[in-house]
N, C-alpha and C positions, 0 to 999 in steps of 0.2 A: 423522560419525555423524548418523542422524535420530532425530528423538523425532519419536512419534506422537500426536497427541491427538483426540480425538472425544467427542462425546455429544449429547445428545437438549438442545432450550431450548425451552421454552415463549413463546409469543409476546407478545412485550414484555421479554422476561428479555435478564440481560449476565451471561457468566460470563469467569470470570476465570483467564487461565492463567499459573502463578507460573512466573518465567525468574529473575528477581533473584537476582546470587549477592552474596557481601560484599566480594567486589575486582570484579567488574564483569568479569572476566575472559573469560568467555562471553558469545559473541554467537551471536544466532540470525538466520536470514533462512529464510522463506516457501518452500517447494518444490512444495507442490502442498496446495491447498483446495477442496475439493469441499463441496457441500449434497447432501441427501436427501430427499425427503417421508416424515414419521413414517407415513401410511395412503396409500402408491401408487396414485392413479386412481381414491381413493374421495368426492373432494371439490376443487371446483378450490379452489387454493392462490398463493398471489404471494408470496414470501418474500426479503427482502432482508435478511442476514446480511454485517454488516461489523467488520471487526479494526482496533481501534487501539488507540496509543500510551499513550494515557490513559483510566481509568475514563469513564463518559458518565452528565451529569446526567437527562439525556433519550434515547428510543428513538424512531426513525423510521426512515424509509424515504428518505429524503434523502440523496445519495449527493455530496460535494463533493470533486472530485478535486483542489482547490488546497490544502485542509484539510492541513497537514504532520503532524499526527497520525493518519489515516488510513492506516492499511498496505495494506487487501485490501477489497475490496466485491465481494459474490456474489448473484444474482440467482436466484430458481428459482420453476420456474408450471409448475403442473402441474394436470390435470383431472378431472372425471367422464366427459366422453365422450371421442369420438374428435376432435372439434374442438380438443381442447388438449390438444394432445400435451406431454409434458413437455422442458422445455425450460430451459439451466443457460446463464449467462455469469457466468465469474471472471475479477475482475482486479485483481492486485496488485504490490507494490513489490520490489525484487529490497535494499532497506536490507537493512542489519544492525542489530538492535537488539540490549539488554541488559538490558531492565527486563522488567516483567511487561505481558502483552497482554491485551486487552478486546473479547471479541465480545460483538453485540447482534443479537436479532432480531425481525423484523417482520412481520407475514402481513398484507399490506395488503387483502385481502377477506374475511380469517375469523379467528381465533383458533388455527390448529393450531400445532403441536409442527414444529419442524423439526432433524434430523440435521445434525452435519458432520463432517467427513473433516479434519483437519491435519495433514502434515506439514513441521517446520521443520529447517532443516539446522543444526548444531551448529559454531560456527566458535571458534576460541581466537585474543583478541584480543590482539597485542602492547601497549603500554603507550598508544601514539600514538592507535590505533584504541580501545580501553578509552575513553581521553580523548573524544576526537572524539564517541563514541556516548552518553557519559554527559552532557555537554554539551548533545547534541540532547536528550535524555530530558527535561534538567531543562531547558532550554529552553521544550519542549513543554508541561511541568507551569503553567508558571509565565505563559503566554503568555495574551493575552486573550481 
C-alpha cells in the first residue's frame, strides 16, 4: 500500500509526518519525492528540501550523506528567464523506517514557499524487523 503526502513549507519551516504506530509494526520506505516551485518561472528559486529521522534544531541547505538520520535530500532551481531553466535532483535511502519523518526547507536565494510530492510505501514488519528499525530510531534519537 502507499500513502501519499504533500504540501506547501515556507522557507525555513520543518513539517512533521506522523508514521509512529504503538507496536512499531509498520514500516515505511521512500518511493518517490518530488519538489515543486510554489510561483513557476516567476522568480529564480534554489530549494533544498531534506527528510529525516529525527526533528531538526536548525534549517539549512547543508546536505551530509554520512548523516544516518538523513533519509532523502532534494534539490530544485528554478527561474525568471530562460537562462534557468528549472531543474530537480532527488536522492534517497531505500531504509525502512517506523517512526515519524522531518522535512525541512531552504530557498538559499530568497524566501519562497516550496511544494512536495511524497510517496512512502507501507511494509508490515515481522517481530525481528520491528526490532532492528526501532533500535535504529532510538539509536538515531539518542546519538550525538
Amino acid at each position: 500500500m502507499i500513502k501519499t503526502f504533500r504540501g506547501l513549507m515556507a522557507d525555513g519551516a520543518q513539517d512533521s509526518v506522523t508514521l509512529h504506530t504503538n507496536t512499531g509494526s509498520m514500516g515505511y520506505r521512500i518511493v518517490r519525492f518530488q519538489l515543486f516551485p510554489h510561483s513557476p518561472g516567476l522568480q529564480h528559486q534554489e530549494h533544498t528540501v531534506k527528510i529525516y529521522k529525527v526533528e531538526q534544531t536548525s534549517i539549512d541547505n547543508t546536505v551530509n550523506f554520512s548523516d544516518q538520520t538523513l533519509v532523502a535530500a532534494a534539490y530544485i532551481q528554478d527561474g525568471a528567464d530562460e537562462a534557468n531553466v528549472l531543474s530537480e535532483t532527488v536522492i534517497f535511502d531505500k531504509d525502512i523506517f517506523n517512526q515519524d519523518i522531518y522535512l525541512t526547507a531552504f530557498d538559499s536565494v530568497g524566501s519562497q514557499p516550496i511544494n512536495y510530492y511524497l510517496e512512502l510505501e507501507q511494509v508490515t514488519l515481522d517481530l525481528n524487523q520491528n526490532t532492528v528499525a526501532t533500535l535504529k530510531d532510538i539509536r538515531n534519537v539518542t546519538a550525538p
